[in-house]
LOTOR-555758 format. One record per residue: residue in three letters; x, y, z of N, C-alpha, C in turn. Coordinates in steps of 0.02 Angstrom, whole numbers, plus 50000, padded with zeros to 5 digits. Atoms other than C-alpha are relative to their C-alpha. Layout:
residues N
AlaXYZXYZXYZ
...
//
This chain:
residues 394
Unk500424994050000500005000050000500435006150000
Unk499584994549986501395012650050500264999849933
Unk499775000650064502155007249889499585003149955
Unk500254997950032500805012249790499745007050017
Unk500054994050003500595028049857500655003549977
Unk499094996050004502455033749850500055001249907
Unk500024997450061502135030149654499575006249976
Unk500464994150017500645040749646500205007350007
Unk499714991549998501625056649715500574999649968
Unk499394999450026503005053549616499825002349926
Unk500444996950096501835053249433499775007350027
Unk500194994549985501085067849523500365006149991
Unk499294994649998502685078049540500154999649912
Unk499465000850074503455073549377499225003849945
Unk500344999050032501735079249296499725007550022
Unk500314992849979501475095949396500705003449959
Unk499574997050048503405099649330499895001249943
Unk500034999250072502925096349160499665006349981
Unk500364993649984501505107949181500385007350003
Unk499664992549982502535121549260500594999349951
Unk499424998750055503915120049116499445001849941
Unk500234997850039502835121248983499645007550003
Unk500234991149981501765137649067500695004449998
Unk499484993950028503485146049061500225000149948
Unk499864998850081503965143248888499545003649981
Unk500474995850049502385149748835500285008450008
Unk500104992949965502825165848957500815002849966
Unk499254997350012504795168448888500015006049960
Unk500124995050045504825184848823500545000049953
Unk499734999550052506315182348716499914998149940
Unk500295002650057505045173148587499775003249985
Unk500774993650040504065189748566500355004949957
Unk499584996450046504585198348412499745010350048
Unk499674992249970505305218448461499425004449950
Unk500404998050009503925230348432500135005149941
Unk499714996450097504165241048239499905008350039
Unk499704992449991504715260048283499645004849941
Unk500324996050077503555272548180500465005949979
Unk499374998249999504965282948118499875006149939
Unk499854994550060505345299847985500634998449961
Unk499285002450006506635295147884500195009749946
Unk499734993950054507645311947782500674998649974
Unk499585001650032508865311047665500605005449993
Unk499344995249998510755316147690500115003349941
Unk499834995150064511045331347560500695002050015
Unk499504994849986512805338447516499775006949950
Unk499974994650034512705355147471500915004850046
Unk499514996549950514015369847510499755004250046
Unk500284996949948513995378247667500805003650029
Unk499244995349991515125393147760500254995950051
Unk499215002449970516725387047822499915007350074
Unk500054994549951516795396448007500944997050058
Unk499535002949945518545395248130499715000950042
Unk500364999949916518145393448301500715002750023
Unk499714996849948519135404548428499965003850059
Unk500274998949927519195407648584500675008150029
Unk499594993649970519865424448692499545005050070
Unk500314995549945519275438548800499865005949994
Unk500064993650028518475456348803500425002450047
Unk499554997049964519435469648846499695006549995
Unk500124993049995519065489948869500405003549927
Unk499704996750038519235499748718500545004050009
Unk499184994549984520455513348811499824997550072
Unk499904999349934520995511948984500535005250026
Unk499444992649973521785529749073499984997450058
Unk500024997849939522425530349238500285005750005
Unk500034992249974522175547249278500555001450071
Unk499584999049954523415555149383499765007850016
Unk500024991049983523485572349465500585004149972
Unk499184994950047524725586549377499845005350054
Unk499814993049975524845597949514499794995750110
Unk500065005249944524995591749727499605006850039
Unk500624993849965523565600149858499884993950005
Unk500255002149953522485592749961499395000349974
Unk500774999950011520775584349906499415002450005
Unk500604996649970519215594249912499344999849995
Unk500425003150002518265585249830499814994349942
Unk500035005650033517825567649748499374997549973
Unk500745001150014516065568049657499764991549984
Unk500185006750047516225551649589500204993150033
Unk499965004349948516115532849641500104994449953
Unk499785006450045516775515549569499354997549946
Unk500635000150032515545512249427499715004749974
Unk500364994850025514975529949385500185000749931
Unk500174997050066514415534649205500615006349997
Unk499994994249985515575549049163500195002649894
Unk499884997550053515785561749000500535003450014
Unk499504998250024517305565848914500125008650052
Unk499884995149982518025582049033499435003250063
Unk500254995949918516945579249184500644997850041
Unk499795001649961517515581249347500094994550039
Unk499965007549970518185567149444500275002450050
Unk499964997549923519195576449596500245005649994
Unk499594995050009519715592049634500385001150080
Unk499445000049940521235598249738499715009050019
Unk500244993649984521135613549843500475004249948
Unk499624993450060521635630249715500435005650045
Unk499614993549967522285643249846500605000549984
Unk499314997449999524045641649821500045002049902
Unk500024998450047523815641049635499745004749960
Unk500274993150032522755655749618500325005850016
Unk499424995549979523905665349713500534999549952
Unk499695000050051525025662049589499975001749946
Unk500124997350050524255664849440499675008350016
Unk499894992549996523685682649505500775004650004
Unk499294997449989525535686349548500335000449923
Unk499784997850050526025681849368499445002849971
Unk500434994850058524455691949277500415006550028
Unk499854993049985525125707049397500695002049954
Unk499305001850016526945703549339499895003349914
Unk500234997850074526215704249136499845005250022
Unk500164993650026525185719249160500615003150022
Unk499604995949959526435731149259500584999249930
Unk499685000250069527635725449083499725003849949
Unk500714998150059526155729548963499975006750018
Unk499974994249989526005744849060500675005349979
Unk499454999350014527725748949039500045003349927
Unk499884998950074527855747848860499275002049956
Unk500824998250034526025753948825499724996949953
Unk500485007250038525165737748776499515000450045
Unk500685002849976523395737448805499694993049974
Unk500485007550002522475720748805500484998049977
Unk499845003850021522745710448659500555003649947
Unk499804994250038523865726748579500654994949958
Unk499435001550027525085722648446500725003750017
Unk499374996549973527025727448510500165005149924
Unk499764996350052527565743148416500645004950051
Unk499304995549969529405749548477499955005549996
Unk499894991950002529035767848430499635002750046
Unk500684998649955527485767748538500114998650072
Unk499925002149922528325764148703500435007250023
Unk499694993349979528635780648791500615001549995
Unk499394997750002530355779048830500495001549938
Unk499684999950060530775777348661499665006049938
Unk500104992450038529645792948595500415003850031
Unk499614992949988530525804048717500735000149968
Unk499464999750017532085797048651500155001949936
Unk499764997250047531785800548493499785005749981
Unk499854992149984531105817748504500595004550033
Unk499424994049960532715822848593500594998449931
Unk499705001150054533485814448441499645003249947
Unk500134994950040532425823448324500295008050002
Unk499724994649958532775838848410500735001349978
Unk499364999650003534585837548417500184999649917
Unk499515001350075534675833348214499855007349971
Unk500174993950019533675848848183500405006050021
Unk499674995449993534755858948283500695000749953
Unk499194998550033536365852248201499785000549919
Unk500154997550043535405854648033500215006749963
Unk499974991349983535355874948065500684997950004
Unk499505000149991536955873648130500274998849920
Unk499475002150054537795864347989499985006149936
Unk500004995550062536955877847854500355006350027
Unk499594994649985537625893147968500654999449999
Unk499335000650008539375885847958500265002749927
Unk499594996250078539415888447759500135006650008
Unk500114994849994538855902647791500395006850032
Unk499534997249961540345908947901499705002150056
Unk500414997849929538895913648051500334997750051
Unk499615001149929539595901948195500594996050000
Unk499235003049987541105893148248500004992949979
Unk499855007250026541865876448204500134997550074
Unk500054999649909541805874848396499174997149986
Unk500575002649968540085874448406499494995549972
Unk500265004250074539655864348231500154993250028
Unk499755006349988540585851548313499654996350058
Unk500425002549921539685851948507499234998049960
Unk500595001250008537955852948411500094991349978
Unk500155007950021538405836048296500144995350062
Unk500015006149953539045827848456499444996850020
Unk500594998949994537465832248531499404994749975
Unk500615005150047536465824148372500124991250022
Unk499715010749994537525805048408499714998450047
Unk500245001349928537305806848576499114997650015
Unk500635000350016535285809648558499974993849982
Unk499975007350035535525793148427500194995850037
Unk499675005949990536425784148511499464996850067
Unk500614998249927535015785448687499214999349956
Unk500535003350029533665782548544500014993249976
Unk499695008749977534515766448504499854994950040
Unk499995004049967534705761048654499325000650032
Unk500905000849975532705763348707499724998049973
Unk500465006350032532175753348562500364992050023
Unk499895005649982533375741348632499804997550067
Unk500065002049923533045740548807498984998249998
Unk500734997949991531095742548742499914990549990
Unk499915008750052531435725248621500184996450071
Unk499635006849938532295716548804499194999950030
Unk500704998349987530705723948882499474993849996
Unk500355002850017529585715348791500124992849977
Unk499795007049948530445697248802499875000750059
Unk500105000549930530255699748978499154999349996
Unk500755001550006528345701148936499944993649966
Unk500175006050017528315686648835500114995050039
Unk500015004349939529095676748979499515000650057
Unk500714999249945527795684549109499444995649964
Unk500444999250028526435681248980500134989150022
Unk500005006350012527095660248966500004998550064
Unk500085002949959527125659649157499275001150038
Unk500595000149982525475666849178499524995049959
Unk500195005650050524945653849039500044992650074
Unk499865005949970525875640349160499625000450073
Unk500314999449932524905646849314499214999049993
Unk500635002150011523355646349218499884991249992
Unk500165007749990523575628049199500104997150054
Unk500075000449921523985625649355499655000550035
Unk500374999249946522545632449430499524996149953
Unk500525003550001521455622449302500184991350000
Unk499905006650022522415606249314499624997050111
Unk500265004849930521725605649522499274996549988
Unk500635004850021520065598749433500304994449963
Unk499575007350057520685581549356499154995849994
Unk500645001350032519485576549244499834996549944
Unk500225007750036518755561649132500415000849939
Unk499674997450072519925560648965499674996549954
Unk500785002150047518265551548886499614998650033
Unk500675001349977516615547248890500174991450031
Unk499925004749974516695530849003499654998350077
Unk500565001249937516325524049168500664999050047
Unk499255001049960517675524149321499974991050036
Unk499765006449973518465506149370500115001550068
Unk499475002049943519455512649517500045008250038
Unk499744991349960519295529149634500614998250050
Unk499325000849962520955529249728500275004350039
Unk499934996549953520705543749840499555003450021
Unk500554995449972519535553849945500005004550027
Unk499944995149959519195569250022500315000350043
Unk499574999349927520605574550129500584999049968
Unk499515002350045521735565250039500655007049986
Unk499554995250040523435574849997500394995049934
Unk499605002750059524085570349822500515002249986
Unk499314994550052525735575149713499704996849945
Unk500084999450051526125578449565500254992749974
Unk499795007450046525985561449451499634994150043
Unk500325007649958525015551749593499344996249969
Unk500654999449998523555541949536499514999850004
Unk500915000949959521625545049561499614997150003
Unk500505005550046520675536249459500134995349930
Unk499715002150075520625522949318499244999949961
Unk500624999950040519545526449187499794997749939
Unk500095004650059518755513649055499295003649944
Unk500674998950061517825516248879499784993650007
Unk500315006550032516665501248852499495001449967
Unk500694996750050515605508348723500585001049932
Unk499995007150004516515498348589500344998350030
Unk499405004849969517305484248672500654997049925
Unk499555004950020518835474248607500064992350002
Unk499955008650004518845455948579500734998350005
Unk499395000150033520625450048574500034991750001
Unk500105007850017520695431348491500594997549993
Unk499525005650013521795417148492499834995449921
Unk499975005850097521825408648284500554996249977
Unk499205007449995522695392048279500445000849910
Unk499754999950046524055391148126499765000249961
Unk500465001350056523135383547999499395004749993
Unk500624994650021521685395647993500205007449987
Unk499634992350003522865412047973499805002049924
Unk500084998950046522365411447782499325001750019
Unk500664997849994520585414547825499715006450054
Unk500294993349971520515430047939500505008049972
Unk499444993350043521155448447866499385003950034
Unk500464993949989520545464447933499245000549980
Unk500484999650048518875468947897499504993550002
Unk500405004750000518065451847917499554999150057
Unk500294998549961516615449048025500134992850052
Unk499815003549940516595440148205499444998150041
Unk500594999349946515135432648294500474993950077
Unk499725004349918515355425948495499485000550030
Unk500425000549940514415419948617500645002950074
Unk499664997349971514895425648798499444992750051
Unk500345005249960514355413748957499445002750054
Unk500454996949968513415426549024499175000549978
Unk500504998450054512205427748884499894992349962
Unk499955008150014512125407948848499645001749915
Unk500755000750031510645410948722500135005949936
Unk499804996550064511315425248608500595002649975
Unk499505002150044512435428248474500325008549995
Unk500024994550029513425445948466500595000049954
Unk499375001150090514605452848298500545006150037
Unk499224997350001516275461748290500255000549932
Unk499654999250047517335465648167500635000150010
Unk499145000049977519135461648152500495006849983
Unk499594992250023520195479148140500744997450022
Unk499205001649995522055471248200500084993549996
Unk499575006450015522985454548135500565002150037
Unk499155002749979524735451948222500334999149952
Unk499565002250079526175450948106500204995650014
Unk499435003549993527005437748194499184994150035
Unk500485005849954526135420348270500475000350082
Unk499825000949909526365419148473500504990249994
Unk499635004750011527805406448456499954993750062
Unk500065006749942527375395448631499274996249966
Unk500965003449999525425393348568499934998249891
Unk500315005150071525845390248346499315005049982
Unk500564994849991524555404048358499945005649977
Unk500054991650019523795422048281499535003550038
Unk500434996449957523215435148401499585005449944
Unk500344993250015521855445748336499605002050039
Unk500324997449964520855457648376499555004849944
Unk500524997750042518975464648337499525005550050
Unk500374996949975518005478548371499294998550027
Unk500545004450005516185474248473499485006250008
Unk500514995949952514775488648498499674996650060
Unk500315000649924514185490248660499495004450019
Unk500264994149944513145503648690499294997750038
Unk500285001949975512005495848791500295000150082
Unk499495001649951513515490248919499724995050029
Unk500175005949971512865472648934500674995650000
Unk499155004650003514695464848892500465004850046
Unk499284999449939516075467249020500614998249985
Unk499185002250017517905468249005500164995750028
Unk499685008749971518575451149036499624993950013
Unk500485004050020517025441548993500194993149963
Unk499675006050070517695424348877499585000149963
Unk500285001550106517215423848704500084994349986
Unk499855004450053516955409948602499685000949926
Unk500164997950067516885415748423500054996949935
Unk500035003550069516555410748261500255004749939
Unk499854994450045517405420148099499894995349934
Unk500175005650049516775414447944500535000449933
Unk499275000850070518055409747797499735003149936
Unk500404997950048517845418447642499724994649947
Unk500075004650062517655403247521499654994850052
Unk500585005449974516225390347555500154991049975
Unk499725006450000516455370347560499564996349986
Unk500255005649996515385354747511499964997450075
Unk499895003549956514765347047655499194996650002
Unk500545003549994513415332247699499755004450075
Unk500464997049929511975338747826499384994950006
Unk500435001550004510715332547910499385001850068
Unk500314996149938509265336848034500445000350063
Unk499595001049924510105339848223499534996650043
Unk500375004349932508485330048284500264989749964
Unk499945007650030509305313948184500444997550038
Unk499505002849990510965314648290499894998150078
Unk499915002949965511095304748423500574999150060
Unk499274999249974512405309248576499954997750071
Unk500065001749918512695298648725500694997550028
Unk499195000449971514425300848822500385001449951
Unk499474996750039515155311348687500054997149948
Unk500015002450072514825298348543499245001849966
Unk500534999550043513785302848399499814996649975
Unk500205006050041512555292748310499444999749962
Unk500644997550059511305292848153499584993150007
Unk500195006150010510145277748125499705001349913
Unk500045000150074510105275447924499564993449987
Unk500225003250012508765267447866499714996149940
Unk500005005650072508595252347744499494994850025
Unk500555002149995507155246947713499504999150065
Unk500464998949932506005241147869500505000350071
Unk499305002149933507725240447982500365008049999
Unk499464992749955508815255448077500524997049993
Unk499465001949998510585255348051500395005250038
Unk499914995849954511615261448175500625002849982
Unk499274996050037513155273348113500225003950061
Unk499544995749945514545279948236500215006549956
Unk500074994750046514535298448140500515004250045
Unk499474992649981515955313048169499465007149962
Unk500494994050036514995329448166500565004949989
Unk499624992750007515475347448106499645004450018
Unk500244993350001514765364148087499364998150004
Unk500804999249995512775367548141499925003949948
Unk500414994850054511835376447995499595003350011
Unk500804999449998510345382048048499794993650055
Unk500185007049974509365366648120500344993449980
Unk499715004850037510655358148026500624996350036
Unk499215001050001512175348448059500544995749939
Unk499385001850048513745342847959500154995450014
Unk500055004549967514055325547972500694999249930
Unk499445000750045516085325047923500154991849987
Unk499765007950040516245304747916499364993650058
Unk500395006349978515035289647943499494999049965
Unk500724997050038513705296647812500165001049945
Unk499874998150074513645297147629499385004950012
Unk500564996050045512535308247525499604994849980
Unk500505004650033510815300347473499734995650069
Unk500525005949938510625288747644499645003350035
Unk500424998049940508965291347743500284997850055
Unk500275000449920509095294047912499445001650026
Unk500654998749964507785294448049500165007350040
Unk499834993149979507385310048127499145000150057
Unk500685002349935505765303248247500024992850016
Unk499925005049972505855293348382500694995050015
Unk499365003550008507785290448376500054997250056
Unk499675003049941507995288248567499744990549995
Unk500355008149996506785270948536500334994149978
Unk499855002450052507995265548408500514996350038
Unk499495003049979509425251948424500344996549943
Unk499765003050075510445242448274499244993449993
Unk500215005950034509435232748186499234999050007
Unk500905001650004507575238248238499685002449935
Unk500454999150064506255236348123499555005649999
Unk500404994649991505365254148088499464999049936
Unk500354995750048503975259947977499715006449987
//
């Protein structure tokens, strides 16, 4: 009896396994064909398209002054603050003026009291005959020729002595010689005014150099002293930047030196501005390549007047080549990029093929697909992420 049960759970077993092997075959999902991918396919075109270098650099300040002071005094006052807007010949600090106005009154007194001298009014043109000392001198020299005139005709005449023919002509030299010397002393004179005149010049700058003041339209980087402050001469105050245009200055690897020349245009992104694109123009090539970097520095003008770009911002710029190239493109929703490899799926007939692709240049919505891609093969361009070698799409 025990015997015949022990068989019965043994057919039992061996017939529930069978059971449970066959219910999982049915269930194996590696028998279920891979579900068909509904797919766009577009077809790789070459046409030509612009050739662009890529380079990279940094903005810089169209001019940068550091303002100094030309004359030493004691601060009196500093209107302005790191960041301020300023126009060409404003104020930025001024020093106290007392000692320098004292000065320049001392030399105006110095000029007139000359001017007076030699009877120059205002802006009067110098005339040597017109300076007193030199009319009286030569009225006493007129005088004296007229006398020895008379004289000389009463001598033919046998009237006066050879005595006194002789005292009168002395007389006349003498006169000459004292009119002479008052156009000369008039002529030293008036050098001496022209030297008054260049130090009242030098006192006038003097008293306007205690305002030190913007040498363009710009905005201040750097105030470097404040009220109270004593400066000298050459110390300095402020630094003051144009950024209204900026400067780009680029790094252009060897090989691309045939494709940039003055004059060509420059677009860059900046990392501040992720999202848009601004232009430049190149105005300086380098004559020489930067011999550690194989390299050509240029540099491009950028408008700014907005003042959304900042000096020392990074650029990454694009300059486009003058002559255009053949190249295959194809949508940028076809390419495929996961951990830095690219990848198309080309499709033949109801199957995806999977291509390891080297890209280039974006076009538009386009990209450049330099090797893995002929001309003429569809690729897909919907539903790529679904895709894998060898699925079946329609």
């Amino acid at each position: 009896m025990n015997r015949l049960f022990s068989a019965a759970l043994i057919l039992a077993s061996v017939a529930a396994g069978a059971c449970s092997s066959g219910d999982a075959k049915t269930k194996d999902p590696s028998t279920t064909p891979p579900p068909t991918v509904a797919v766009a396919a577009v077809t790789a075109v070459e046409q030509p398209i612009a050739r662009f270098v890529r380079a990279t650099g940094s903005l810089t300040a169209e001019e940068q002054a550091d303002v100094a002071a030309e004359v030493a005094g004691r601060v009196v006052s500093a209107p302005i603050e790191r960041g301020t807007a300023v126009t060409q010949g404003a104020e930025l600090i001024r020093i106290s003026p007392t000692e320098t106005d004292a000065q320049l009154k001392e030399a105006q007194a110095n000029a007139a009291q000359i001017e007076a001298r030699l009877g120059i009014r205002g802006d009067g043109a110098f005339d040597v005959n017109k300076v007193p000392e030199v009319q009286t001198a030569k009225a006493s020299y007129d005088l004296a020729q007229s006398e020895f005139t008379r004289i000389e005709s009463l001598l033919s005449q046998k009237v006066v002595s050879q005595s006194e023919y002789d005292q009168r002509r002395t007389q006349m030299e003498a006169t000459r010689q004292q009119y002479e010397a008052a156009k000369n002393a008039a002529a030293q004179q008036y050098q001496s005014l022209q030297a008054a005149r260049a130090r009242v010049a030098l006192a006038q700058k003097a008293f306007a150099d205690t305002t030190v003041r913007a040498p363009f339209t710009g905005a201040i980087a750097q105030r470097l002293v404040t009220t109270g402050d004593y400066v000298t001469k050459g110390m300095k105050v402020a630094v003051v930047v144009r950024t209204n245009p900026l400067r780009v200055q680029l790094t252009v690897p060897e090989q691309f030196v045939s494709a940039v020349a003055v004059g060509s245009p420059v677009n860059f992104e900046v990392d501040a501005y992720p999202d848009r694109q601004f232009q430049g123009t190149v105005r300086y090539v380098s004559p020489s390549l930067q011999a550690d970097q194989r390299a050509l520095t240029i540099e491009a003008i950028v408008p700014n007047p907005n003042g959304e770009l900042k000096p020392g911002f990074f650029a990454t710029a694009h300059i486009e080549q003058p002559k255009k190239a053949p190249g295959i493109l194809v949508p940028a929703s076809a390419v495929q990029i996961t951990s830095g490899t690219s990848r198309v799926y080309v499709v033949n007939g109801d199957r995806a093929e999977e291509r390891i692709v080297t890209t280039g240049q974006t076009v538009g919505d386009q990209i450049e697909i330099t090797k893995g891609l002929k001309a003429g093969e569809r690729v897909a361009t919907k539903n790529v992420a679904q895709l894998t070698d060898g699925s079946k799409v329609s």
